[in-house]
N, C-alpha and C positions, 0 to 999 in steps of 0.2 A: 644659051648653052644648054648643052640635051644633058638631061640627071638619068642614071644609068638606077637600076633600084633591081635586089635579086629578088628571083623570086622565090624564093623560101621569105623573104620580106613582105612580099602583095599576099602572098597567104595568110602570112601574119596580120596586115591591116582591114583584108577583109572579114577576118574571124571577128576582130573587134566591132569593124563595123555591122557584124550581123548579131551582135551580143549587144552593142549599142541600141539596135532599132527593134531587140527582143523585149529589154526592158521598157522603153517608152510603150508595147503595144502589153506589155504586165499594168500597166498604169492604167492607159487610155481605152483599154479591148482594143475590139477591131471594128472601127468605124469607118467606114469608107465614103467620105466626102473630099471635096476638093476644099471650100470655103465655107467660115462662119455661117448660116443662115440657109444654107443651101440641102436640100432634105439626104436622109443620111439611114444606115443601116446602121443596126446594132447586132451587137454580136458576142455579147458577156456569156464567159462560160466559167463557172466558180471563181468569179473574181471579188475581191474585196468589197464591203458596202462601201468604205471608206472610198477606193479609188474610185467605183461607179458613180457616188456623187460629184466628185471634184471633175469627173469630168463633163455630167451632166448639166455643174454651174459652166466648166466653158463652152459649152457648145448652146445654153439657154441666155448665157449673161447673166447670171442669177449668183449673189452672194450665197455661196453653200455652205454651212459650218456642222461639222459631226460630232455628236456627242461620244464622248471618247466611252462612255458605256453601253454603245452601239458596236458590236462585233459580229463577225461571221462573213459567208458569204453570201452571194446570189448569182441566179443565172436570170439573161435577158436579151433576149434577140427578138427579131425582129423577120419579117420574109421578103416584106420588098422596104424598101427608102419610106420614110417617114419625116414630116417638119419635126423642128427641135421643140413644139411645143406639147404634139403627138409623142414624141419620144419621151418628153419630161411626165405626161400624164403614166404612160405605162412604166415609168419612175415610180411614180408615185406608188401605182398598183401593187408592183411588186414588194415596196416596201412593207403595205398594207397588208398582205398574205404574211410577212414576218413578222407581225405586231410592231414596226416600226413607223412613225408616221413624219410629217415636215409640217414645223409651225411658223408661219411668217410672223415675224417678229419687228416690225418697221421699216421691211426691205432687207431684214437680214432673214434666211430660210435655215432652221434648226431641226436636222435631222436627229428626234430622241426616240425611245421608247415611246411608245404607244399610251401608258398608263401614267404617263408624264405630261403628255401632250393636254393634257385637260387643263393641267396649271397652267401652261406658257402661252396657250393660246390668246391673242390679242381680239379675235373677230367675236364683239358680243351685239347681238343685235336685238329688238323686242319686234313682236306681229308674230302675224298667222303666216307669212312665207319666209322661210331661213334665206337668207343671200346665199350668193352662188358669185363664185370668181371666174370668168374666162380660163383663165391663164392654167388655176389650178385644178378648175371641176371639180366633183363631188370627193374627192379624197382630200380636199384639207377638213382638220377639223376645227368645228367654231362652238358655240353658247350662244342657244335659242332660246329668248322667252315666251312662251306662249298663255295670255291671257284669257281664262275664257268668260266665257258668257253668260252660259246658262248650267249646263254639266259640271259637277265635281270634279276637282284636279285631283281630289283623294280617289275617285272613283275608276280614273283613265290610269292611274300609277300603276296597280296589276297588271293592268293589258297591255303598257306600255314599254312595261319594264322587259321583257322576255323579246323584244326587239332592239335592244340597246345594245351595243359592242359592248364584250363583255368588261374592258378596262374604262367605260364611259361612264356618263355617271345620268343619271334623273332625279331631280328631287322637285319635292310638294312646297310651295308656297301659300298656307292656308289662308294670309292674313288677306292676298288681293287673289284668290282663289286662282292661283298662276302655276306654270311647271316649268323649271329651269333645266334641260337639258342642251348637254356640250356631248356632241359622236361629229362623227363624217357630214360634211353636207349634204352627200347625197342619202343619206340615210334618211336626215332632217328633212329633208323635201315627203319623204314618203312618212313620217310622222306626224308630218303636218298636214295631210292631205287624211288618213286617221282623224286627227283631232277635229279638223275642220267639219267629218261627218258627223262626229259625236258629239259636238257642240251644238246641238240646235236648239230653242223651244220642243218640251214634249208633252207640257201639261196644256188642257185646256185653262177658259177661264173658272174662277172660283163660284162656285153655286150654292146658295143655302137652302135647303128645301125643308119647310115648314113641315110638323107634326099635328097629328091630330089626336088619338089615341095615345101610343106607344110612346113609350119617356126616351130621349134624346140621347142619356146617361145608361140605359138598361140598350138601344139599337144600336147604337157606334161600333161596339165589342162586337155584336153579334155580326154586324156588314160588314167588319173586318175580316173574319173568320169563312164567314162567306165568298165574299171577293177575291178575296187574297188566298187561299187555300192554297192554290198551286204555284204563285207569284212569286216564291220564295221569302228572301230573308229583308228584302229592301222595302218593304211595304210596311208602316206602322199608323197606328190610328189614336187616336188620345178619347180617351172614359172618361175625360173631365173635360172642363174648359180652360182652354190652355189661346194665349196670346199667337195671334198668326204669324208664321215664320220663325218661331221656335223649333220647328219641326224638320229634322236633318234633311239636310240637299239629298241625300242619296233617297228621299223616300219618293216613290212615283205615284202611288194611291194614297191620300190623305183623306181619311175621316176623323172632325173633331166633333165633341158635342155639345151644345151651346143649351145647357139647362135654363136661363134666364128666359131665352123663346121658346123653347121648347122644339128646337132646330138639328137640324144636323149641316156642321159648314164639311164639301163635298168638292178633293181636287183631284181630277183624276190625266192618266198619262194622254187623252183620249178621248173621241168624243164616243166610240162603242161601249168604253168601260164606264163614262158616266149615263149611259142610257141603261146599260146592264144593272148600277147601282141605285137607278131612280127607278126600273120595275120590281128591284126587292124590297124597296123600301114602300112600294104601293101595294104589295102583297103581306107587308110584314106588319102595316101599319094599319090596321084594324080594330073595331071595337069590341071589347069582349065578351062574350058568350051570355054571361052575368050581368044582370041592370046595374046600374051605380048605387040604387037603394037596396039593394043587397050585398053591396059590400062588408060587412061586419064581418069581425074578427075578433077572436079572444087569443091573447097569446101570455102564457102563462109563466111567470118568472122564476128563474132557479136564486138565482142570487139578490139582482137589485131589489130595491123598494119600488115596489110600485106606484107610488103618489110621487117620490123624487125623482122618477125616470119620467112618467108622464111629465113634469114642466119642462126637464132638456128635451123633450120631441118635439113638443109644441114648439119649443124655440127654435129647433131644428127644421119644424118644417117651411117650404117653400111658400111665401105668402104674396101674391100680386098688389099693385097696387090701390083697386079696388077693395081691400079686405075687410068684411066686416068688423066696426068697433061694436058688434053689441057683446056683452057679457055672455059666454053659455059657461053650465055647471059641468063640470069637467072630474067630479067625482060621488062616485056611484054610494048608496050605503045598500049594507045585505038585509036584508027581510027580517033575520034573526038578531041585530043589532039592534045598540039602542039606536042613538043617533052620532054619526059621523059629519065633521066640520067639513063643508064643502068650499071646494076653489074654483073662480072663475079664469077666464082668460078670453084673449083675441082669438079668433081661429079664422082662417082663411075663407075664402068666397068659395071655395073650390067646393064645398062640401065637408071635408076631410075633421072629422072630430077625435079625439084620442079622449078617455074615460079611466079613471083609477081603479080597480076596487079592493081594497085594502084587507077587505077579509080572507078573500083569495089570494091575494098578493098578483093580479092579472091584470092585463089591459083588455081596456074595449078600445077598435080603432074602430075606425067608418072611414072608411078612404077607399077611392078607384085602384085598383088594381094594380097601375103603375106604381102609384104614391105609398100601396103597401109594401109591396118588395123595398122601396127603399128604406118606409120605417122597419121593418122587418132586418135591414141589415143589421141596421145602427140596432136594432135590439140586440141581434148576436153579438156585438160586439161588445156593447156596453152591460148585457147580464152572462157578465164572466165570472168566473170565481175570485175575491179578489184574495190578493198575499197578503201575508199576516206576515208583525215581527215581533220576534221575542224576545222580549230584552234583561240583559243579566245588569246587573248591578254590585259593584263591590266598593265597600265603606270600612277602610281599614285607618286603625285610630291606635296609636302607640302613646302611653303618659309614663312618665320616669318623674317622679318626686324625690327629694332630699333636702333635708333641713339638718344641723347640729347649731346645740345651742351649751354654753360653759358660761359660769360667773358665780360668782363671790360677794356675799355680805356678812355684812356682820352689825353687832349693836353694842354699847355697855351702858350702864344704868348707871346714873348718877343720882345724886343726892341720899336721901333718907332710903337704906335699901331694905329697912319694916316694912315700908306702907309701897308696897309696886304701883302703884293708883298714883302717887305723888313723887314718883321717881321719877327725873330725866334720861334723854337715852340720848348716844353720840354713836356714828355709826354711818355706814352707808344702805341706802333702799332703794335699787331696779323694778322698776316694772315692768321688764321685758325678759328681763330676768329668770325664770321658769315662775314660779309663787311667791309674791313678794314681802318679804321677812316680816314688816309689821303686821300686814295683815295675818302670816301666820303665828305672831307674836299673840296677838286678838284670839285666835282660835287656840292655840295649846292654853292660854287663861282660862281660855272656859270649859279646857278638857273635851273639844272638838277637832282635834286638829287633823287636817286631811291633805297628808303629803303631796307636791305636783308630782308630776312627770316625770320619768327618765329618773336617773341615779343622784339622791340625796343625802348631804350629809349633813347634819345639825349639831349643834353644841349649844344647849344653853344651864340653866339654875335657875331655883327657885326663890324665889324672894315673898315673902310676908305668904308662904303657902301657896304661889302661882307659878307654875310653869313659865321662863321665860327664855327666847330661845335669844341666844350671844352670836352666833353664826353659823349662815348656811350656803353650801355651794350644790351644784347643782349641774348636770351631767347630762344631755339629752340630745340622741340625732335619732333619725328618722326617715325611714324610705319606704316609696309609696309606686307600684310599678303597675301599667295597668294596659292590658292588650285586648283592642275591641274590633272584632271584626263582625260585620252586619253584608249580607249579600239578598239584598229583596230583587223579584224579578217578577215580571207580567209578561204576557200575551195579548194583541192589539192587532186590528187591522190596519190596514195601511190606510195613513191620511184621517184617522181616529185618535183622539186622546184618550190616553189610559192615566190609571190614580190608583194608588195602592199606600193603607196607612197600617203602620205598625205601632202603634203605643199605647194610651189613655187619652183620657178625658178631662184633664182637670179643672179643675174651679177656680176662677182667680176673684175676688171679691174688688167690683169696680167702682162701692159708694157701700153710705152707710148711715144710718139715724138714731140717735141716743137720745131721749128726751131726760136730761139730768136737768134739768131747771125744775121740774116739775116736780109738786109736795105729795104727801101720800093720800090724800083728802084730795085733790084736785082729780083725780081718775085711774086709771089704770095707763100703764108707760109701755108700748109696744115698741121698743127698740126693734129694725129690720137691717138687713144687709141686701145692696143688688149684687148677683153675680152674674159672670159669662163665664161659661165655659171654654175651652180650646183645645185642640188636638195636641198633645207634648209626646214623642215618639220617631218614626222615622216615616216619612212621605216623598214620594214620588209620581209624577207625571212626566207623562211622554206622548207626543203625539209626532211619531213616527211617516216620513214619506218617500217612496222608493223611486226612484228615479229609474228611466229606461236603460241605462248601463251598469243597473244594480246598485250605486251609491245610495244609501241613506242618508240624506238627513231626518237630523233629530229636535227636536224643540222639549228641552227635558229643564223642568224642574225639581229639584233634590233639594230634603230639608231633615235636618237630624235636629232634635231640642231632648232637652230634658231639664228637670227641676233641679234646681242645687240646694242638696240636703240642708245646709248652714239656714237654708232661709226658708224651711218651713213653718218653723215658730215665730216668724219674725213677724212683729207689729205690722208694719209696712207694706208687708202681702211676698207673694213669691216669687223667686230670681228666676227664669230661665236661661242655661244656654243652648243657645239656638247656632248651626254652621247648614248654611244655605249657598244654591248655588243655581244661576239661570241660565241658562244660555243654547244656543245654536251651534249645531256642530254638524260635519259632513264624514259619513263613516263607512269603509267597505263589508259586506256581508261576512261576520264572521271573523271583524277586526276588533280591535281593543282600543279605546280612543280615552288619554285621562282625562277629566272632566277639569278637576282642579285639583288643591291639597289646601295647605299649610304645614309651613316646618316655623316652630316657635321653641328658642331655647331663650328660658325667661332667670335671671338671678338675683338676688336681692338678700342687702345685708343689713346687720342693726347695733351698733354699739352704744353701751352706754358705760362711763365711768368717772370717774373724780378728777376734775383738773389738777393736770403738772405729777401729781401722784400716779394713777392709770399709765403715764408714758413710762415708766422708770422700766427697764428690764427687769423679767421675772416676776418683780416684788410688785410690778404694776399690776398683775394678772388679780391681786386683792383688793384690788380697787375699782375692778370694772367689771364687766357683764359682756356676751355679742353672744349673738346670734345670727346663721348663713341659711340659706335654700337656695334650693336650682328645679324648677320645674322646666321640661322639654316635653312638648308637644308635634307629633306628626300625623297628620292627618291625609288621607289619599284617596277620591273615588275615581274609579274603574268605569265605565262602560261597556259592553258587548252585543252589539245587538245580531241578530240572524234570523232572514228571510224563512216564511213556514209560505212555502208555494201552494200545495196539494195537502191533501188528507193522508196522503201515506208518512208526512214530515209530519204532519200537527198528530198524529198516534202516534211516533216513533221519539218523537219529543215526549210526550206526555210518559209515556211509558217509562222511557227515564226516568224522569224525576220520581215518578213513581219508584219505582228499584230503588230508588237513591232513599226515598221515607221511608220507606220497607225493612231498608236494610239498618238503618237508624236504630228501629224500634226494634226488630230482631237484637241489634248488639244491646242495646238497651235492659233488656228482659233480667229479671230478680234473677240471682241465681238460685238453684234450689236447697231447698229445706227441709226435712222431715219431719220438723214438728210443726210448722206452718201450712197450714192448708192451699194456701193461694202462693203458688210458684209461677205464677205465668200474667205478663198484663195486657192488654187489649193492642191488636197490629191489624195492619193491614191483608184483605185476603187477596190470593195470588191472582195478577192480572188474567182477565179473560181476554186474548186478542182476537180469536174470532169468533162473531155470535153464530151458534150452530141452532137458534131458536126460529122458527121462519116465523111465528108470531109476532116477536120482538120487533124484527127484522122490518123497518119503516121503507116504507115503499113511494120510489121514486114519482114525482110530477109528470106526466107527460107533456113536451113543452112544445108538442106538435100542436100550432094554433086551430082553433074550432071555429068553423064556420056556420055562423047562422043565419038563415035565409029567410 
């Protein structure tokens, strides 16, 4: 049966159908093939990235997944029919113009960003050729290792780097000298084809070429300078002896210099530049002008000792194993002297003698030419001025004494009170007491009596015409306060000990002989005494040493004594106290570092009174005696030392302290008087700083060595 259909209807269903086949060619563009496999045009024209992929995986077979933070469009056609593989690579292309790339991921293909693609990528491969995929060609990208050989991986990074998409990445591998770069593959193909030139051998082999004249330590510098002038910055040479292969991969000319042979070891990029390096070294290497028995030199010292710097040269210098062991004299005396103690030593085969002479303060060498300059260095270096330190000192000493002393006696006479001589007495008697009753009982008897101490009160009567005292109390404290402060200070070179004593001399008597056995008829009796002496006062040493980052240490001994009054009369000889202190200590220039102290709070008491009576409240106080003290001692010293570099520090210090005595005695000065003739006492006259005398004026050494021939 025929279906009848209007047609306002067919209009309708073909509108749909042409709305239908609009949107599937929104999706797919316009590709015009019949079947899967079968070559095909393209024809994208602002169409989604998204949609151009998905239909790229159907017509490739290729899982496509799009990162959803890939947006935009693109356009992509084509002019005639292309295979879906051809089609897939100018895929790829065009992504790559929008920094978007596709990273195969296990057979799954992940279209991200471009600056993403370096993490997700799976293809990492090591050698000198990056792989390459059919399917994808040089637009996927992968990580390339590249080991090299000979050349620096640090050295190709500059050059390599400025070739690299800019969202890719290169880096150094210093430890196996490698360069890990992840870009495009075809990029990597032409990096590698780079690295592959650059990697080659460029040195020849290592050559040592023997001296004859010229010292191996004095040519190296010079052939460098030479050689390399124009070579830039990649060229270094070593002035010492230094281990082979120490010496940076980037350097192309290597000269080291081997003083043991008296050599130079020789690697050059080349075999032109080690022929160029071997004719300067035959022109350079010659003997000089001067015989060897004309080498003498006199070179004259500003600072060092000249007898102590001649043994560190001798030790200094180079000696073969041939060296002569005979003895020579190694120190000179002056025509006008009497005689000077001469030293011998080994000295080399070479010739080379070095000579003291202490009147001058100068050396004599004999050595070749070469072997001068070098002692000649080590002179400059080691007659330098050396730094001096000056060190302060502070010995601060606090004494606080306190004593109270109270108590009570008393006496009464018993018996016959006519005859005092034959009276009894009941009573109490302290010895600690301030003066103790009986014995002043003995002295007012005999109209002698001599009160103690502190606040006394007495009561006594007379018996048979004698003074006899009944009771005495007794009242006494006492404070004793005493502030000592000592600040001794010296000037010292560095790596010298200094000593500085402040006090006396005294005598202590160590033995002694009495002849008492002997009669007056047997001889004459020379009793004697041995003494020693000792320094009693305040001493210090310090042997000071600066270290290259300014730290001092210090090696300081400090010592304060004095006599204790109580025991100058004493049979037994004399007490000193003595506070002593040794030790090592590490101090910044112009720091304050405390050495040590003591803190002593010392107290002590003493009672004395009558049993069972003494405790009673109040009424006890008649029965007993006490006496308290409190001695506190604090004791502190300070150190300060500070470097004197120059002579403009060692005037400017001095001046000081100068100023500082000046101003002492200025405050110091009588004041005046009009009936006294002498108003004024002896001070210091006003510092001169500059001598304007040219007489005075001591004229420098010339330390330009003199040549005698």
């Amino acid at each position: 049966m025929a279906t009848y259909t209007h047609p306002s209807k067919q209009r309708k269903y073909a509108i749909h159908f042409i709305a239908f086949l609009a949107i599937l060619t929104l999706f797919t563009g316009n590709i015009y093939a019949q079947k899967q496999g079968e070559h095909i045009t393209l024809n994208f024209v602002n169409a989604e990235i998204d949609a151009v992929a998905r239909t790229m995986g159907v017509i490739t077979g290729r899982n496509i997944v799009v990162d959803p933070r890939v947006k935009g469009t693109m356009n992509l056609s084509s002019e005639k029919p292309l295979s879906p593989e051809s089609a897939y690579k100018q895929f790829l292309t065009a992504l790559r113009l929008q920094s978007v790339a596709v990273v195969d991921s296990q057979g799954i293909f992940k279209v991200v960003p471009e600056a993403d693609a370096k993490l997700q990528t799976s293809v990492v491969s090591a050698g000198a050729v990056p792989p390459t995929t059919a399917k994808a060609g040089g637009n996927q990208i992968v990580t390339q290792i590249f080991n090299l050989n000979y050349d620096s991986a640090a050295n190709l990074l500059p050059i390599l780097r400025p070739l690299i998409s800019p969202n890719n990445t290169i880096n150094v591998n210093p430890g196996n000298n490698s360069l890990v770069i992840t870009d495009y593959a075809d990029n990597l193909q032409r990096i590698a084809k780079i690295i592959a030139a650059s990697d080659v051998p460029t040195a020849t082999d290592v050559e040592i070429i023997p001296l004859k004249y010229a010292l191996s330590n004095d040519l190296a510098p010079l052939l460098m300078r030479l050689v390399d002038s124009g070579a830039g910055p990649t060229v270094a040479a070593a002035t010492t002896a230094a281990t082979p292969g120490q010496s940076d991969t980037s350097v192309k000319t290597t000269i080291i210099a081997e003083p043991r042979s008296n050599a130079v070891i020789v690697r050059t990029a080349n075999a032109a530049r080690m022929s160029l390096i071997k004719s300067l070294i035959g022109k350079l290497d010659q003997p000089s002008s001067q015989s060897a028995s004309g080498n003498v030199h006199v070179v004259f010292l500003k600072n060092a000792d000249a007898l102590k710097l001649a043994i560190t040269l001798r030790a200094a210098m180079p000696s073969s194993g041939t060296a002569s062991t005979t003895p020579r004299v190694t120190t000179t005396t002056n025509t006008n002297t009497a005689s000077t103690p001469t030293q011998s030593t080994n000295q080399p085969s070479t010739g080379g003698q070095i000579q003291a002479d202490p009147a001058t303060n100068s050396l004599i060498i004999t050595a070749p030419e070469p072997e001068y300059r070098q002692l000649r260095a080590i002179i400059d270096q080691l007659d330098s001025r050396r730094a001096q330190v000056f060190v302060e000192s502070l010995i601060a000493e606090v004494n606080s004494d306190k004593a109270a002393e109270f108590g009570i006696q008393w006496q009464h006479a018993l018996g016959n009170k006519s005859n005092a001589d034959n009276s009894s007495k009941l009573g109490t008697n302290f010895g600690s007491g301030g003066d103790n009753l009986l014995a002043l009982t003995t002295q007012a008897a005999t109209s002698t009596l001599t009160p103690g101490t502190g606040f006394n009160v007495a009561i006594g009567t007379i018996i048979a015409g004698k003074n006899i005292l009944g009771a005495l109390a007794n009242f006494l404290q006492t404070t004793g306060e005493g502030n000592i402060l000592s600040t001794p200070n010296l000037l010292t070179l560095d790596n010298e000990e200094a000593k500085i004593i402040i006090g006396q001399n005294v005598p202590f008597v160590t033995g002694q002989y009495t002849n008492n056995g002997a009669s007056a008829g047997s001889g004459t009796v020379n009793p004697f005494q041995t003494v020693e002496r000792k320094d009693v006062g305040l001493t210090l040493k310090v042997k000071p040493q600066i270290s290259e980052n300014g730290t001092i240490k210090l090696e300081i001994y400090q010592e304060v004594s004095s006599v204790q009054a109580s025991s100058v009369n004493s049979a037994t000889g004399l007490i000193t106290n003595k506070r002593s202190i040794q030790t090592n200590v590490l101090v910044e220039d112009g720091g304050i570092v405390i050495l040590g102290g003591l803190l002593q709070d010392e107290f002590s008491g003493n009672k004395e009174q009558v049993p069972v009576l003494g405790d009673i409240p109040l009424i006890g106080n008649l029965f007993k005696t006490e006496s308290r003290s409190r001695k506190k001692t604090n004791l502190m010293v300070f150190l300060r030392p500070v470097v004197v570099r120059d002579g403009a520090a060692t005037e400017k210090l001095s001046l000081d302290r100068y100023d500082l005595m000046r101003s002492g005695q200025e405050s110091a000065q009588p004041a005046y008087n009009f009936i006294l003739p002498i108003n004024e006492s002896a001070k210091l006259p006003l510092p001169v700083k500059t001598n304007t005398n040219p007489l005075a004026t001591p004229t420098a050494t010339d330390a330009t060595p003199t040549k005698v021939n």
